[in-house]
C-alpha positions as CSV (number, residue, x, y, z in Angstrom):
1,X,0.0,0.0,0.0
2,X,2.9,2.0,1.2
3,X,4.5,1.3,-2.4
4,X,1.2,2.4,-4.5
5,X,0.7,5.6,-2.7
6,X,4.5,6.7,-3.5
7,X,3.8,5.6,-6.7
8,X,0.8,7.7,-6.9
9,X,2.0,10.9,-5.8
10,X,5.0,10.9,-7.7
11,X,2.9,10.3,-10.9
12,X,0.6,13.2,-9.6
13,X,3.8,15.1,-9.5
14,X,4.7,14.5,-12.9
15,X,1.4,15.1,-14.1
16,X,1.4,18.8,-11.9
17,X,5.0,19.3,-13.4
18,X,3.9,19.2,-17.2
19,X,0.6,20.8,-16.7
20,X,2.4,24.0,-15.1
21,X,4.6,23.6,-18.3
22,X,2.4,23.9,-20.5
23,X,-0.2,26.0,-19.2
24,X,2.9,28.7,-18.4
25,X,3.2,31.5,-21.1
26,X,6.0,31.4,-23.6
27,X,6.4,35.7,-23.1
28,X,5.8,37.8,-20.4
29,X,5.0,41.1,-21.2
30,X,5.0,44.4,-19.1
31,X,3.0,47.3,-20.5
32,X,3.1,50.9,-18.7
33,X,1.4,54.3,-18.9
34,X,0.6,57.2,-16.6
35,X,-2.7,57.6,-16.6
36,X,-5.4,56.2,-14.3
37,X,-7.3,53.2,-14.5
38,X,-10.6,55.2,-16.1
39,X,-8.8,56.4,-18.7
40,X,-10.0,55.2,-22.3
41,X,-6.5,54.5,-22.6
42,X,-5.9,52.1,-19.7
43,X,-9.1,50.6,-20.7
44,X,-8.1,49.4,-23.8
45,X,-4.9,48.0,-22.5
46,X,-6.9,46.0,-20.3
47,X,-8.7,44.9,-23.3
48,X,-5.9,44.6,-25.7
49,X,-4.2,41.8,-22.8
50,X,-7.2,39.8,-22.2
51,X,-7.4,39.5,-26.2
52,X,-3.7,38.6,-27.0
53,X,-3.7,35.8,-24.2
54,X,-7.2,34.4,-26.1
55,X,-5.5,34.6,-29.5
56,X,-2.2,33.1,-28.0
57,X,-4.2,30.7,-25.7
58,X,-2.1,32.3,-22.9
59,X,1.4,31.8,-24.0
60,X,1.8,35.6,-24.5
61,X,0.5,37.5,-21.1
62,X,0.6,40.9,-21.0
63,X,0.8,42.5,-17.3
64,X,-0.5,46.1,-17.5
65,X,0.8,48.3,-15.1
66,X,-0.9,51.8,-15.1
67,X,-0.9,54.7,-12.5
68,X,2.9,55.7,-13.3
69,X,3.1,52.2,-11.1
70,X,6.4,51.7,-13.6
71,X,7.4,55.2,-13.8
72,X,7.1,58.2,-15.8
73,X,6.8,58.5,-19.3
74,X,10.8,58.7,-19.7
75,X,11.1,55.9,-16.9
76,X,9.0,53.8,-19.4
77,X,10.6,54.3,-22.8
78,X,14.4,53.7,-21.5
79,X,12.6,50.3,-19.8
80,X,12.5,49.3,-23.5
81,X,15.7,49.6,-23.1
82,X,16.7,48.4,-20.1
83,X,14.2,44.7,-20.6
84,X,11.8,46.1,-17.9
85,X,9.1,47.1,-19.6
86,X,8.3,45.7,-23.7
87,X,5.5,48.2,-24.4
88,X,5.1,51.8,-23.2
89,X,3.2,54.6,-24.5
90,X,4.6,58.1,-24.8
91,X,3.6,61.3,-26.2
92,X,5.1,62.1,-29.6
93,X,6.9,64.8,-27.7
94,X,8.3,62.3,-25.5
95,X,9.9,60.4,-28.2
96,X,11.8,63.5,-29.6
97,X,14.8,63.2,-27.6
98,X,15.3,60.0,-29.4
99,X,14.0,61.2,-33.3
100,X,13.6,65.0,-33.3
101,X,11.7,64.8,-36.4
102,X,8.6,62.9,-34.8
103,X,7.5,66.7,-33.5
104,X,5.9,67.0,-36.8
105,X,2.7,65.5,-34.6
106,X,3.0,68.3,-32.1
107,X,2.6,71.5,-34.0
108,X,0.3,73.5,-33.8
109,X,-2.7,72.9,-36.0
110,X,-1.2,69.9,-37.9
111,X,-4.7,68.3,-38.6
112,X,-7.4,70.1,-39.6
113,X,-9.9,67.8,-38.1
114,X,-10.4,64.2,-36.6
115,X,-10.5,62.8,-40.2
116,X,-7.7,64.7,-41.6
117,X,-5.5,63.2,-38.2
118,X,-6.8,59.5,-39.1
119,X,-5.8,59.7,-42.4
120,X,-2.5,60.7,-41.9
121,X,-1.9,58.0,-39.1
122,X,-3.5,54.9,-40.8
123,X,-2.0,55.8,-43.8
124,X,1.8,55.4,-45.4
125,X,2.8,58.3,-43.3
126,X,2.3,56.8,-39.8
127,X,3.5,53.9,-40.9
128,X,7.0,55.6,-41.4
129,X,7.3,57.6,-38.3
130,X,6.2,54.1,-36.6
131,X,8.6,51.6,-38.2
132,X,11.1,53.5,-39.9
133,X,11.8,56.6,-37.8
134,X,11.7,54.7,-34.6
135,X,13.3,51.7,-35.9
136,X,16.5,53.5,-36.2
137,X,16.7,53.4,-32.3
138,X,15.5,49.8,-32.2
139,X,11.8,51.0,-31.2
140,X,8.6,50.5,-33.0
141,X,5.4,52.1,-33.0
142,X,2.3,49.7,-32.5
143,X,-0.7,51.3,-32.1
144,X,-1.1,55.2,-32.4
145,X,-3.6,56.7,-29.7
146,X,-6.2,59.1,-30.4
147,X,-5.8,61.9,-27.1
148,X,-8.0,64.5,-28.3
149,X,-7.3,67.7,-29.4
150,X,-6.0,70.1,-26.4
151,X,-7.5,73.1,-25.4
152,X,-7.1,76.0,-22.8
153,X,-8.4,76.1,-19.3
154,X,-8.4,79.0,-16.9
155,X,-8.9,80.3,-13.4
156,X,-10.9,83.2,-14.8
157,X,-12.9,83.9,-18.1
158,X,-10.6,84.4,-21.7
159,X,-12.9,84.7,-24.4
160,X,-10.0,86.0,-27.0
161,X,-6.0,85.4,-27.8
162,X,-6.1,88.7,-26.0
163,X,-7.1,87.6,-23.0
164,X,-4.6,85.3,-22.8
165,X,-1.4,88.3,-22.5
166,X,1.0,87.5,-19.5
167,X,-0.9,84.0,-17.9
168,X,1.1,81.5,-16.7
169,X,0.0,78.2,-18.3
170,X,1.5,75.0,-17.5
171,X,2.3,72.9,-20.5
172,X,4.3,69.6,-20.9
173,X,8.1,69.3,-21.0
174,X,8.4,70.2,-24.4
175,X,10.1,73.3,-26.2
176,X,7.1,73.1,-29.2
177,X,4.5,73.7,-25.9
178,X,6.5,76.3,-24.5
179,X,6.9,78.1,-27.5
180,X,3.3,78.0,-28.1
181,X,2.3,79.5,-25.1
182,X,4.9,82.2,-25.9
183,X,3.4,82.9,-28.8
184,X,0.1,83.2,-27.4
185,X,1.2,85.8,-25.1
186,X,1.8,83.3,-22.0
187,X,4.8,81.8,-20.3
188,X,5.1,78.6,-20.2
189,X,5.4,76.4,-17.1
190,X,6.5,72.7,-16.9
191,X,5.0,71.0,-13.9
192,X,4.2,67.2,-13.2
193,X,0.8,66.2,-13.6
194,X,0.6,65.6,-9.8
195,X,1.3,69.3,-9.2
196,X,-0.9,70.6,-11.2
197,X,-4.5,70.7,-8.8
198,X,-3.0,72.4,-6.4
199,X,-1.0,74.7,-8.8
200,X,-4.5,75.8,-10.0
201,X,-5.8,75.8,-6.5
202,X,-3.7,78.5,-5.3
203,X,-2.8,80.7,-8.3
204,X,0.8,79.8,-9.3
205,X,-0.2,78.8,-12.2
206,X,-3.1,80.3,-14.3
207,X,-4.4,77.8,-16.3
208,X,-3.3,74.9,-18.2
209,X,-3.8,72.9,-21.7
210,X,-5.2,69.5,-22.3
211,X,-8.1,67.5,-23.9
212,X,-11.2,67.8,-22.2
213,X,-11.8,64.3,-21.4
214,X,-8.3,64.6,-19.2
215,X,-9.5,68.3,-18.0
216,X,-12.4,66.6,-16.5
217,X,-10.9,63.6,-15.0
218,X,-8.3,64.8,-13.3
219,X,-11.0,67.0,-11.7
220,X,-8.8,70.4,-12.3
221,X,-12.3,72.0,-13.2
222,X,-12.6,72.5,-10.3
223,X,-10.3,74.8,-9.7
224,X,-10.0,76.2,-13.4
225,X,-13.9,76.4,-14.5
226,X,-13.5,78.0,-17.7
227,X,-12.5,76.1,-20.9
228,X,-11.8,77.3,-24.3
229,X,-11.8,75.6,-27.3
230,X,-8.9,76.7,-29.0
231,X,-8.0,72.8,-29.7
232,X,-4.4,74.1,-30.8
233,X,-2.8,70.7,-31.1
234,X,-4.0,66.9,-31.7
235,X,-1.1,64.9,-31.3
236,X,-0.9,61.1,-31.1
237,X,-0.3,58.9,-28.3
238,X,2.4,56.0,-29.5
239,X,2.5,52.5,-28.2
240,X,6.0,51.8,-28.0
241,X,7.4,48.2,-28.3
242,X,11.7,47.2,-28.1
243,X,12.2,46.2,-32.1
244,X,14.6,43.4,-31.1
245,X,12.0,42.6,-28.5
246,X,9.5,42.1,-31.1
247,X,11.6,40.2,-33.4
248,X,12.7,37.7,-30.9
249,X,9.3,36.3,-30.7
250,X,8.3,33.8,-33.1
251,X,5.9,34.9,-36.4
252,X,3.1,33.2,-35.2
253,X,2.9,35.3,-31.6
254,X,4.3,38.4,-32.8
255,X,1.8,38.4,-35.8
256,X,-1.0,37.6,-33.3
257,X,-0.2,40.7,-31.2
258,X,0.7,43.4,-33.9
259,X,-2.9,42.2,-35.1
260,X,-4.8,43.0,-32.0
261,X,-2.4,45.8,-31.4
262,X,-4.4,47.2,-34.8
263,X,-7.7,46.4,-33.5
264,X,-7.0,48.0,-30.2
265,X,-6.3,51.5,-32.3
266,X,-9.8,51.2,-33.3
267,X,-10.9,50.1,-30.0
268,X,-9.3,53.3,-28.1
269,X,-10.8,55.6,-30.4
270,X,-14.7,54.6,-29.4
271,X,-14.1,54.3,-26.0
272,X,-12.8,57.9,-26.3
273,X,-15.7,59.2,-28.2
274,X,-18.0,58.2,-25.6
275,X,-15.9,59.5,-22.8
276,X,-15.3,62.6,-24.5
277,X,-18.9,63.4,-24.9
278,X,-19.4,62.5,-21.2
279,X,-16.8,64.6,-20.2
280,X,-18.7,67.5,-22.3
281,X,-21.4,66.7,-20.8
282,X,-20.5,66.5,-16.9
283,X,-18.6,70.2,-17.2
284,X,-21.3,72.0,-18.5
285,X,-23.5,70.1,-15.4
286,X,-20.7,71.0,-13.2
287,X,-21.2,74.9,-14.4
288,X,-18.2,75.1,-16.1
289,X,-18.1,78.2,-19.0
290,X,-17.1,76.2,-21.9
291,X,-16.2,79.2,-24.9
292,X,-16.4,78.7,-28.5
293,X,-13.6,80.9,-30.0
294,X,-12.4,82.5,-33.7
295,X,-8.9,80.1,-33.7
296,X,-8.3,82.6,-37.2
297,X,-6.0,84.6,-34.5
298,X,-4.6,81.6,-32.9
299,X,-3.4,79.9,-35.9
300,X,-1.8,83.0,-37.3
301,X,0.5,83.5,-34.3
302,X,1.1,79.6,-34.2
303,X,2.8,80.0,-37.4
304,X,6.1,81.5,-35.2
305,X,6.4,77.5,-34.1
306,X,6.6,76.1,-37.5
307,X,8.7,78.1,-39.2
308,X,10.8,77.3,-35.8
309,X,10.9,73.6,-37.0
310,X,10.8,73.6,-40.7
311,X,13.6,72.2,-40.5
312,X,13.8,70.0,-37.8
313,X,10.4,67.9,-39.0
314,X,11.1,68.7,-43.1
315,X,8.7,70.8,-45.2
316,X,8.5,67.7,-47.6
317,X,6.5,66.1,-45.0
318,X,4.5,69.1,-43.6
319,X,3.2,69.3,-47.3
320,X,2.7,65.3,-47.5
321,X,0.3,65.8,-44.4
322,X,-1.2,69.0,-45.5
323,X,-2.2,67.3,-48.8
324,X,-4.1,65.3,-47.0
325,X,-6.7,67.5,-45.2
């Protein structure tokens, strides 16, 4: 008896042994962003993991990690680097420490609508920012993320350019986004995310610029109730994988994932919609003054930041994407 049951546990053993083998996932993949969890964003992350395990039958996992719970935006593109982290999502602006010319996404007024911006991104044009100009620093663009196009918001009432003489906006890290709000008659001010609130709260900064879906969920509203739509810029959002990364993994997985990674671009963009129009919705509830506005004015003194980067993002393809409106 003593003989069988040592038999039978070490044939349970063996049996635990390969099932653990072959239920365990041939890659493990960390993905990390910024934003919070209700983001449209993070949402399809979420989405885009639970799909690549089905397609994979589990052998590729994708943990998401969102929150900054891997780091900043510049923590999580040297990850690629550094094996930590094989997707990441950055701002074009983000990436042009790495390819200057990518800043063609951030000027002001690129896209002349949502249609004109899709276009360009689905078409032969995104396809070389995301394979060939990132590929020469062994990164490759897999999805690119519709974020809106960003507008002003204040702690008091700008109807006009005008109005806008001597605020302090914050804006991103960026030079493009600091020279913009120059040439709108503000200063620029770099400030975390984090900061921001309280910034607002008690008057160190003035207002800020982002897309209203953000504006809305990060509750600063609240302390800046006034929202013009002077949608300056409508830059993409890039999912970032490591090239070599990518290429290590065999045709079948890697084909599976750049698949769903093309679904997921779709995906983003209609949970975005609906937020957006939420977002609308809950500021004017909220008694925010939301202010339609001339951008003829705005435009004109954006034109300062092109002819700043002519050329560092080459007039060949500013007229490539302007052909396309």
């Amino acid at each position: 008896m003593k003989k069988f049951a040592l038999v039978f546990l070490a044939v349970m053993f063996l049996l635990n042994t390969v099932g653990a083998a072959i239920s365990a996932p041939r890659y493990v993949l960390n993905l990390g962003d910024v934003l919070s969890e209700a983001h449209p964003h993070s949402q399809a992350y979420f989405w885009f993991a639970e799909r690549v395990s089905e397609l994979t039958d589990g052998a590729v996992q994708i943990n998401v990690f969102v929150n900054s719970a891997l780091g900043n935006q510049a923590d999580l593109i040297e990850g690629l680097a550094l094996g930590t982290v094989q997707i990441a999502k950055s701002m074009t602006t983000g990436l042009a420490v790495y390819a200057p010319e990518i800043q063609i996404f951030d000027l002001p007024y690129m896209f002349q609508s949502r249609e004109h911006f899709f276009r360009v991104l689905d078409g032969e044009i995104g396809e070389y920012y995301a394979n060939e100009v990132l590929g020469r620093h062994d990164m490759v663009g897999i999805a690119y993320f519709y974020a809106g196009a960003r507008s002003i918001y204040t702690n008091r009432l700008v109807t006009s350019l005008e109005d806008l003489q001597g605020m302090t906006l914050r804006v991103p890290l960026s030079p493009i986004f600091m020279s913009l709000a120059s040439a709108f008659g503000a200063a620029g001010t770099p400030m975390a995310v984090g900061e921001l609130y309280t910034a607002l709260q008690t008057g160190v900064v003035d207002g800020a610029e982002n897309a209203a879906t953000f504006y809305y969920q990060q509750r600063h509203h609240e302390a800046a109730p006034f929202l013009l739509m002077t949608e300056h810029i409508m830059t993409p959002d890039i999912v970032v994988m490591s090239r070599s990364f990518l290429n290590s993994m065999t045709p079948e997985y890697r084909d599976a994932l750049l698949q769903t990674a093309r679904e997921m671009t779709l995906h983003v963009r209609e949970l975005w919609f609906a937020q957006e129009n939420e977002a609308i919705e809950a500021l004017l509830a909220a008694g925010v003054t939301i202010t339609e506005v001339d951008k003829a004015p705005f435009i004109q003194a954006a034109q300062v930041v092109w002819d700043d980067y002519r050329d560092i993002v080459g007039q060949d393809m500013i007229d490539r994407i302007q052909a396309l409106r």
